[in-house]
N, C-alpha and C positions, 0 to 999 in steps of 0.2 A: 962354377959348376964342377963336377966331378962323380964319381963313388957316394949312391945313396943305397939304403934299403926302405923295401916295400913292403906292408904287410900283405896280405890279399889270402886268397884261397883259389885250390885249385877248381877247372870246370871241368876234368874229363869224366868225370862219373859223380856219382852221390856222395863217396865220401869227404869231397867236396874239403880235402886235406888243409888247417895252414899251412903259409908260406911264408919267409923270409927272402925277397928274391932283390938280388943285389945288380943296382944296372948303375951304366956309365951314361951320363945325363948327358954329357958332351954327343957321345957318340950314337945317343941312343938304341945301347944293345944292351942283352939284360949278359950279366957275367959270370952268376950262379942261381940257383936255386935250391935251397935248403927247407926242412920242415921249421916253422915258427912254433920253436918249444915255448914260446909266452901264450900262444892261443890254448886256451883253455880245456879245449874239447876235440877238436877234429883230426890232429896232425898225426895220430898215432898209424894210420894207414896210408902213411907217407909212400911214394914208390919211385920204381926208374921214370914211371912214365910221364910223373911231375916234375923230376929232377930235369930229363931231357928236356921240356917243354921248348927251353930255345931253340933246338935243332928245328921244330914246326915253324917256329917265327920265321928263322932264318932262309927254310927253305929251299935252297939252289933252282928249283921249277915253282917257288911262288908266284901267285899270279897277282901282280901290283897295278895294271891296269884294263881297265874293262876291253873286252878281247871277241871281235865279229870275227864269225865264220867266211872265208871268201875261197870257196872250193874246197880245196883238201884241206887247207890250213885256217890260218888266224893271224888278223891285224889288229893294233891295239886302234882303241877310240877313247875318244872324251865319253864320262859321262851324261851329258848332257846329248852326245849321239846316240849310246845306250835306250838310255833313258823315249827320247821319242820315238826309237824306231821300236821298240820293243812294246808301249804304251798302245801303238798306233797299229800295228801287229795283232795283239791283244784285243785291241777295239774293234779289230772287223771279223775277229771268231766269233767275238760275241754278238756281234750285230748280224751274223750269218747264222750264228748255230745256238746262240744262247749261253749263259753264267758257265750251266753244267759243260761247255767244250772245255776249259781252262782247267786241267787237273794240277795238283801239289801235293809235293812229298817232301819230308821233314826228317832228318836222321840226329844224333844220339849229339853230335857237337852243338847244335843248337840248344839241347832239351834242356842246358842249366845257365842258361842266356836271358833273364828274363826279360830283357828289351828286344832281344830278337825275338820270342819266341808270340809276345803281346802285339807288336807292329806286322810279324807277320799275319798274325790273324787279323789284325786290321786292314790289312792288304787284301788276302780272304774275304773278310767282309765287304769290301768296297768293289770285287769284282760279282761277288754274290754267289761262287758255286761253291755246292754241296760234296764236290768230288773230289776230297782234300781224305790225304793219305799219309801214314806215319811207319818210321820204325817199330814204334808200341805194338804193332799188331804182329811183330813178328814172334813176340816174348811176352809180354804181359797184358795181354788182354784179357787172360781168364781172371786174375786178380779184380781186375775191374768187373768182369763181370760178376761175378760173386759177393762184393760187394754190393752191387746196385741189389742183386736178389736178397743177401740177406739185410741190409743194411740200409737199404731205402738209399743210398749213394756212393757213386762209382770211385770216387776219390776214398773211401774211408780205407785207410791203411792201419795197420796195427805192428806197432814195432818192438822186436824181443824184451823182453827184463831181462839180461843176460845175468846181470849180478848177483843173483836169488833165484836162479834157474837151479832145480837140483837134478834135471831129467831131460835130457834135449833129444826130441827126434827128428830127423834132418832127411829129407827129399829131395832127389835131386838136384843139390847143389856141393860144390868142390869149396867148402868155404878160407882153404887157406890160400887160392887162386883168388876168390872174388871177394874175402875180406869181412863175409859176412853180410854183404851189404847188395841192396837189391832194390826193390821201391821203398827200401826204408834206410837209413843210415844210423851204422852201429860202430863208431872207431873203435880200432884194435878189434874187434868183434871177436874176429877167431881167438886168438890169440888170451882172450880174457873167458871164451869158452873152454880152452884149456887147462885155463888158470881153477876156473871153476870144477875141472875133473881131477885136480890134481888134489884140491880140497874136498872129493868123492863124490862130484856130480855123478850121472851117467853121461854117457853121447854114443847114440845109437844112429849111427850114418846108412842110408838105402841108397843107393848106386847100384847100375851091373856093372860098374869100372873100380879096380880097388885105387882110387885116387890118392893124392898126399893127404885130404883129410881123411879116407876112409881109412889111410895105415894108421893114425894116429885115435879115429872113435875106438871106444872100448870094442864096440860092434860093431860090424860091417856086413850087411846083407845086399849079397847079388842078386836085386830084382829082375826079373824081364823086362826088357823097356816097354815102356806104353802102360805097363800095369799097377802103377801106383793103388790107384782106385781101386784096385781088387783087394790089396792089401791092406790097406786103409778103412777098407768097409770089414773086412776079414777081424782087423784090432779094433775096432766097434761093437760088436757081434760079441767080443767077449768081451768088453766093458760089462754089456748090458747083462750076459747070459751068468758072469760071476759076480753082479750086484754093487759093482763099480762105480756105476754111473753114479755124479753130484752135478745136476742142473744149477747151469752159472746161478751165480748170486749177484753178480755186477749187472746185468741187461737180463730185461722178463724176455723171454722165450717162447715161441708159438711153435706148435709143429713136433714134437719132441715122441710122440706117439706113432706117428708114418713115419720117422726116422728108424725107433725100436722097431715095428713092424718090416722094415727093409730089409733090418742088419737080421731080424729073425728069419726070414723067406731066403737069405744066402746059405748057400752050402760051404763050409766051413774049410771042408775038405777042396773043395773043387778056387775057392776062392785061391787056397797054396796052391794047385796043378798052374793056373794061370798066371801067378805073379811069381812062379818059383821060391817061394818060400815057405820052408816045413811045417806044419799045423803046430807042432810045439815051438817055434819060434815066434809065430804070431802070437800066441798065450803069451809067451814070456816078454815077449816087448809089450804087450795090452799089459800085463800084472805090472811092470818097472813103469811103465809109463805111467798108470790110473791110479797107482799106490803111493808114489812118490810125493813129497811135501808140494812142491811144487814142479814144472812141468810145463814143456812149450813143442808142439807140433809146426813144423814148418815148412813149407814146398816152394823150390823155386822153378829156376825154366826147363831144370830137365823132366821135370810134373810136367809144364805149358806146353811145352813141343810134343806134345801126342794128343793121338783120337779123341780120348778121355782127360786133356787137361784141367776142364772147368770141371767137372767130374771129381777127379783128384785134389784140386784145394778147393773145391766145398768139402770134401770129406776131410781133409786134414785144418778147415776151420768148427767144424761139426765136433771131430774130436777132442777141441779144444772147448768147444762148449759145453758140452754133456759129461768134461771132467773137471771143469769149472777153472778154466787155462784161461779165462777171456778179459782180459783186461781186470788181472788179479796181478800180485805183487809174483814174479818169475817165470810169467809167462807172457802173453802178448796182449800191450794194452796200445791205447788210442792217446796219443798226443795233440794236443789241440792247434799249436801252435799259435802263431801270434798277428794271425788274421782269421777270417770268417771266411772257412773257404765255402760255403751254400750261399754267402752274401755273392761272393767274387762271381761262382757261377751263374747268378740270376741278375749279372749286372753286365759280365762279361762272355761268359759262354752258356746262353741259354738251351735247354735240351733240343736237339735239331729233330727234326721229321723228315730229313731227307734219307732213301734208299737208294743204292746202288742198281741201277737199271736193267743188268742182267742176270743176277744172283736176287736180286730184291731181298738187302742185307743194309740193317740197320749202322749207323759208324757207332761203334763203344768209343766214351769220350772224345768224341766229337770226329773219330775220323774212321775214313775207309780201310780194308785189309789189302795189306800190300798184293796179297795172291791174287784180287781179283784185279787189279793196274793193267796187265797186259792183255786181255780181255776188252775191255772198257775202250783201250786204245786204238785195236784193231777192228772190231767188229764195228761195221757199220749201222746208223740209224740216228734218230734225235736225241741227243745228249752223249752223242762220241765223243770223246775224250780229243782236241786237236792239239794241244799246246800244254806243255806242261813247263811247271814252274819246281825246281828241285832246289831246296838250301841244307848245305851240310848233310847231304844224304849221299848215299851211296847203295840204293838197293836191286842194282843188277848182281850183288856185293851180299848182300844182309839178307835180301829176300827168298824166296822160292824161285827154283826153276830160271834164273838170270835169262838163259839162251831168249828163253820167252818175252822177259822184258825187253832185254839186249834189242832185241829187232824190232818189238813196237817201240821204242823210242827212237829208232831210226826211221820210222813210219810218221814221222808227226811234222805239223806245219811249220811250230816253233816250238824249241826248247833252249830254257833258259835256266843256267847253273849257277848257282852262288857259293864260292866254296876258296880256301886259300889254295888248292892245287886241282888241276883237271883229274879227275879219277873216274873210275871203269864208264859210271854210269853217266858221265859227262862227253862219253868220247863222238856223241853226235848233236852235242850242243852247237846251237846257231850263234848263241851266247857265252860267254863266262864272264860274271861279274865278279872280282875281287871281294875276301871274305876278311875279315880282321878274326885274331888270334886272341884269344880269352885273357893274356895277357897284358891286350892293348885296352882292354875296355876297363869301365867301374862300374859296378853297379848292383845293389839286393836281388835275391829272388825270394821275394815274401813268399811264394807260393809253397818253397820247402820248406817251409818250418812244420810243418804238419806231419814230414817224414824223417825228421829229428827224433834220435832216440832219448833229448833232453830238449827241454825248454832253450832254444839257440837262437844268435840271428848272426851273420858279419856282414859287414859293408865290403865288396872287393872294391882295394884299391887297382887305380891304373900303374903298371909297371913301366910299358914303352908307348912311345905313340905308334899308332897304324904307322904302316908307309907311305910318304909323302901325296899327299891327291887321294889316298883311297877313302871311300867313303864307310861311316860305320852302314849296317844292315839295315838298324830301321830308318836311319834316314834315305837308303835306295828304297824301301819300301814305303813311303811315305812318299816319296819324290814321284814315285811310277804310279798312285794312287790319284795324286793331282795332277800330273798328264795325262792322265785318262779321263780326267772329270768326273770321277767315282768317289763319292765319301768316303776317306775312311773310317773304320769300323762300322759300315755301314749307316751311321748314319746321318740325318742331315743336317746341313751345317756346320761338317766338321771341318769341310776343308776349308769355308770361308776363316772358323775360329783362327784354324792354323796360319793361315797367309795374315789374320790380324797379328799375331802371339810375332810373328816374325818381326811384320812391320814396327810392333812396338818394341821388340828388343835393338831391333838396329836404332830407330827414332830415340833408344836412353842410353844406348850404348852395354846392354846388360844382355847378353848371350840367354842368361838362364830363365828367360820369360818369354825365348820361341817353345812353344811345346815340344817338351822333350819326354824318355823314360823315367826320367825322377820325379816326374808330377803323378803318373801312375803308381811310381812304388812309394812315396809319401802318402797317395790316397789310401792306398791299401790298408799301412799302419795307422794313419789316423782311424779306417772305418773298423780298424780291428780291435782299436779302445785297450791294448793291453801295452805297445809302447808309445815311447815317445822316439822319433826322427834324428834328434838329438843325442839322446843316450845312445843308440846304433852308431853314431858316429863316433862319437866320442872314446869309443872299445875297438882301436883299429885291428887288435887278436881279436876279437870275438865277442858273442856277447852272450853269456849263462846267464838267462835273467829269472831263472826259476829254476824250483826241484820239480824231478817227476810226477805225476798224478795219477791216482787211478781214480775212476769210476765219471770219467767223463765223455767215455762211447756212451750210454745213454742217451747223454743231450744231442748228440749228432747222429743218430738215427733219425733216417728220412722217412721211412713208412709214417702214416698219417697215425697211427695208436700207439706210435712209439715203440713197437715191440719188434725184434728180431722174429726173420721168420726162415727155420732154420731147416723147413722142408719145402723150396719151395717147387710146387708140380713139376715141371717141366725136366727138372732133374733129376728127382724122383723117377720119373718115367725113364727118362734114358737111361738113369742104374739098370734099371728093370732090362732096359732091351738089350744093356749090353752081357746081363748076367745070362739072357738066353743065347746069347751068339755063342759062338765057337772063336776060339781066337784063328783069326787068319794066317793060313800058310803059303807059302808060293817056292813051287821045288824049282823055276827059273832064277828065283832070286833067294836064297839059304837062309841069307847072314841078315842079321839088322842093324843100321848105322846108325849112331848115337854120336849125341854134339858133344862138346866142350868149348870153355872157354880160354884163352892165352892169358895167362896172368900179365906180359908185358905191353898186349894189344888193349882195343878197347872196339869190340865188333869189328867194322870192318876200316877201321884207320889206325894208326899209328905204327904200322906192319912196316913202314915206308920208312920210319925212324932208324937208322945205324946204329945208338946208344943204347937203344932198350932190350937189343938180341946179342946173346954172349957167344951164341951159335949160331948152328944155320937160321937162313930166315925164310923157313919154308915150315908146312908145318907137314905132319904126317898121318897113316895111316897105324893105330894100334888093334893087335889081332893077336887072339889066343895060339901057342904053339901050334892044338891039335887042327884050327881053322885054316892054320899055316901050311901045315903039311899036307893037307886036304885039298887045297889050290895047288900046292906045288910051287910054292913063291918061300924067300929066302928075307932075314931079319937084313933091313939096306936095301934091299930090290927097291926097283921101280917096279909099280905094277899098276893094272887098271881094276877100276873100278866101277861099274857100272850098275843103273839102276834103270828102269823103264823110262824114264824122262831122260835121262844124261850117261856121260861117262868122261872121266876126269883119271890123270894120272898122278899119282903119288906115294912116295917113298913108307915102304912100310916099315913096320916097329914090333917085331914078336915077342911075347911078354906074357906070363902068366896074371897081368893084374889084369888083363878083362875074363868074363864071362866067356864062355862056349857060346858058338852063334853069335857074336857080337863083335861087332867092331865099333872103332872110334874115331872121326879126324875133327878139328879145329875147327868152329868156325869164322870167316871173317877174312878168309885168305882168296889166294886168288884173283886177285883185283890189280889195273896197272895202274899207273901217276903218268901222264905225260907230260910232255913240253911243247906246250902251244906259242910260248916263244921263242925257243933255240931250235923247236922244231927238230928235235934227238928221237932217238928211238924209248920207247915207253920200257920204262921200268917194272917187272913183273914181280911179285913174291908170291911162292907158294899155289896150292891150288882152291878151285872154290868147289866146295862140297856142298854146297848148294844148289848146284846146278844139277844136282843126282835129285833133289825135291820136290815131287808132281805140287805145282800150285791148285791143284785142283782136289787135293786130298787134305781136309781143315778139320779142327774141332769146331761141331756144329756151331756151339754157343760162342766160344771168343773169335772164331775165323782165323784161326792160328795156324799156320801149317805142321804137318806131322816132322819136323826135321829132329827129332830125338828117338825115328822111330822108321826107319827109313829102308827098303827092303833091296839087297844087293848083291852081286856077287861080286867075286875079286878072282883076278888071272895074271899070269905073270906079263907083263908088258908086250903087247904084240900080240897076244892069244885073243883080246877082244873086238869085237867090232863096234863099232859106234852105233850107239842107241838111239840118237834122234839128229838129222842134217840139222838144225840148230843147234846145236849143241858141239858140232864139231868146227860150223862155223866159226862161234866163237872161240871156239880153242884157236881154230888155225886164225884170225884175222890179225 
């Protein structure tokens, strides 16, 4: 034994980076982590936050044994104590109050797990409730929904041609923080978008913040937050009105006439007073954009985090249709990948009919909006929420309005945490069950390949084993399934199969014939008829097993006549309602708060890393000079901040790169790590500006909350009072 390398890929986000990661087998610790310049494809958006990954492993507050609450504190247990008292716990909510008592929440470390993420829903299924809740709805759920409307399904992604883009116009998004990359995966992205301006693309960036990409787009337009959609309908409006328009050629089109009719009924003028931008600006980004050879419209979460986010990327996939950007060579096409993901859903996630009992709100891809969680939990009646189950989440942290969470999950019978360290949203667990580190596992997630911006697959290798005793994820979920006597995956017979699969592996001595994750992700690729099981393995860098294609969105439209339908009512109407509103003012609260992301973070984890901050490790508040002087607050102050829901303190930052009336903090900050077994005082960083986020203010259609769009004032520290007793509780606890 000694000094080996590993290939693998990383899991903190989509770009889903090679690696080369060098561990001492002896010792079982990994010793470096470098990008794997042999993989093919992915490694180009290599970063700290893959480089550090052992510092996660290593932990000094990981949690390596499963850990009961007894009073203030925490004693470790076996899992096999876990496991029945939590089953057994479980078993009599539900035989008191029904499936629906039992809620789950899912956060972003999970989401590229694909044996956690399958097993958990097997677990889901085997308890039967409907009241299962994701990070997804704090960010992309307009995507999905726009999808299912134009597209007949919620999964259909469309991923840039960046390399034949002559025209980029960009919503939204900081893409030299985020890489380019978002529900689709584009390595190097930026950086090959640049490459493309340098060879006389355009790139026309919309932000009210002049970020690191907007100093670098040729353009940079300071929109008003919230008003994507005005703009967007506004460079519509003159496609149509200067004879622009070229109805895709790739997918037939329905609806293209109450679209024109739309963009005809907007006032041209009044669309600029709302979104702040000049009436001759909007022409000149309509003419560069609907003239150029080719051409790609894009909107990410700072679109989703407002009023009008589905609003906004229907308009910005609309624009892409009607200039014929759709799944044509430099604009944005449909990757099929190398399974059937309509098979997967109609075998594995079939469409639910469950609503949320207070809101009477459908889940988009299969799950609840976090805003409505602390609701649900508190409010009493048949199908309250008593017990909640959270893995790898954190959305006292991610979500709206925390304070709110914060104390319904101090309201509940049991909660139970899966996670490698105790964090915010954990601090009133009954439970924490040790969580294993992306680099202790192996394993496909056939389900990405559809958000490949090439034809890809890799096999992650395992780098270190877990810590001694811990168990992986799905097999605690699997384990809590059969002491419950609950199917998993709901259905029956499974758990018998499974107690056979075991019995026969131990009876031949052959591990890999108890049911495990690799029997689902072998099914996968077999029902996918495009690889073989074998060649994936056999490519331990990766695996390019095709060139790009176009014109294969066609085949995967759901609608039943095959056709895109690219007006549909319900949108239409809300354009309508929202062209008659007036934009809202509030002289209690001036300023509007607008998100960003940490390029060294990833939401609301990795803040707690030492390696990945060169500086402080807190984030701030940014605010125009004149907004400055106007408070009376100084560039380095602490100041407060305060919105009708919350109020949070944090260090400001005066800067001519934002917008007048605007501000900007981080999100994802604010959250502590404790030590439930040294039992030390909790580690904080930074503040949560989420906590300023009425949960009760969403975009109709995704259930997204407004946090891009966030109404506030700001006073120099000490000037404010506290905006809501929850809210300060949690500061002060």
């Amino acid at each position: 034994m000694g000094e080996r390398t590993v290939h693998t890929y990383c899991r903190i986000c989509l770009a889903n980076c090679g690696l080369a990661v060098t561990v001492d087998e002896e010792e079982n610790r990994v010793l470096a982590v470098e990008p794997d310049r042999e993989n093919p494809y992915t490694w180009r958006d290599f970063c700290r936050k893959g480089k550090t990954a052992p510092e996660v492993v290593a932990h000094p507050r990981r949690i390596t044994r499963p850990m009961r609450r007894v009073g203030d504190g925490y004693v470790e247990a076996t899992y096999e104590e876990a496991i029945a008292d939590i089953a057994a716990r479980l078993t009599r909510i539900i035989d008191r109050d029904g499936p629906d008592a039992v809620g789950s929440y899912h956060g972003n470390p999970m989401g590229f797990s694909f044996a956690t993420t399958s097993f958990w829903t097997g677990l889901l299924d085997a308890i039967g409730t409907g009241n299962r809740f994701w990070v997804g709805s704090v960010d992309q759920n307009n995507c999905h929904v726009v999808a299912e409307e134009l597209y007949g399904s919620e999964l259909v992604a469309l991923v840039p041609d960046i390399d034949d883009c002559d025209c980029f116009l960009l919503l939204g998004m900081d893409p030299a923080h985020s890489r380019f990359n978002w529900l689709e995966n584009n390595p190097g992205g930026w950086n090959r978008v640049l490459e493309r301006q340098r060879q006389g693309a355009d790139v026309i960036l919309v932000d009210p913040r002049r970020s690191d990409s907007a100093a670098k787009a040729g353009t940079h337009l300071a929109i008003v937050p919230g008003e994507d959609w005005a703009f967007l309908l506004g460079v519509i409006k003159v496609v149509f009105e200067r004879g622009w328009e070229r109805p895709s050629t790739a997918v037939p089109v329905d609806g293209l006439d109450v679209v024109r009719a739309l963009a005809a009924e907007a006032d041209l003028g009044l669309l600029s007073a709302r979104c702040g931008i000049g009436v001759d600006e909007i022409e000149d980004v309509a003419r560069r954009f609907a003239t150029a050879r080719t051409a790609m419209c894009v909107a990410h979460t700072g679109v989703a985090h407002n009023e009008h986010g589905t609003i906004g990327e229907w308009l910005c996939q609309v624009l892409n249709l009607v200039t014929d950007r759709t799944d044509r060579p430099g604009g944005r096409r449909f990757e099929r990948g190398y399974v059937d993901i309509g098979l997967v859903m109609k075998l594995f996630a079939p469409a639910g009919e469950h609503r949320t009992r207070l809101r009477d709100q459908p889940p988009i891809v299969g799950f609840h909006a976090l805003a409505e969680l602390p609701d649900e939990i508190t409010t009493p009646g048949p199908g309250q929420i008593r017990a909640m189950l959270v893995a790898f989440g954190n959305p006292v942290v991610s979500g709206p309005d925390g304070a709110a969470l914060d104390a319904a999950l101090a309201d509940l019978d049991l909660l139970v945490a899966v996670d490698l360290v105790q964090r915010e949203s954990h601090r009133h667990a009954d439970w924490l069950i040790p969580g294993t580190h992306w680099l202790e596992r192996e394993e496909l997630s056939p389900l990405l390949g559809g958000l490949q911006e090439r034809p890809y697959a890799h096999f992650a290798q395992r780098a270190v084993r877990p810590p001694e005793g811990v168990m992986e994820e799905w097999e605690f979920f699997t384990e809590l399934a059969l002491a419950m006597n609950r199917n998993l995956f709901g259905k029956p017979g499974v758990n018998r199969f499974v107690r056979a699969s075991r019995w026969l592996a131990r009876r031949t001595g052959r591990p890999g014939l108890a049911m495990n994750p690799e029997w689902l992700q072998r099914l996968l690729v077999l029902l996918g008829r495009r690889l073989r099981w074998s060649d994936i393995l056999a490519r331990p860098h990766g695996y390019l097993y095709g060139e790009p294609r176009y014109g294969d969105l066609a085949g995967a439209i759901g609608h039943p006549d095959g056709r895109v339908r690219v007006a549909p009512p319900r949108l239409v109407a809300a354009t309508r309602d929202a062209l008659a509103q007036s934009p809202a003012t509030d002289g209690a609260f001036p300023l509007l708060m607008i998100n960003r992301r940490t390029r060294e973070a990833m939401n609301s984890w990795l803040n707690e890393s030492p390696g990945l901050f060169r500086h402080a490790r807190e984030n701030v508040l940014e605010i125009h000079p004149d907004d400055a002087r106007a408070a009376g607050i100084a560039d380095g102050e602490l100041v407060h901040v305060e919105s009708a829901v919350g109020r949070i303190e944090i260090r400001a930052e005066v800067g001519e790169g934002m917008r007048r009336g605007v501000v900007c903090a981080p999100h994802g900050w604010g959250g502590r790590v404790f030590d439930p077994v040294g039992g030390t005082g909790a580690e904080a960083f930074g503040a949560n500006r989420n906590l300023l986020v009425d949960n009760r203010l969403l975009d109709t259609f995704s259930q997204t909350p407004r946090m891009n769009s966030v109404r506030v004032r700001v006073a120099p520290r000490g000037a404010a009072a506290p905006a809501s007793a929850a809210a300060a509780a949690i500061a002060a606890d």
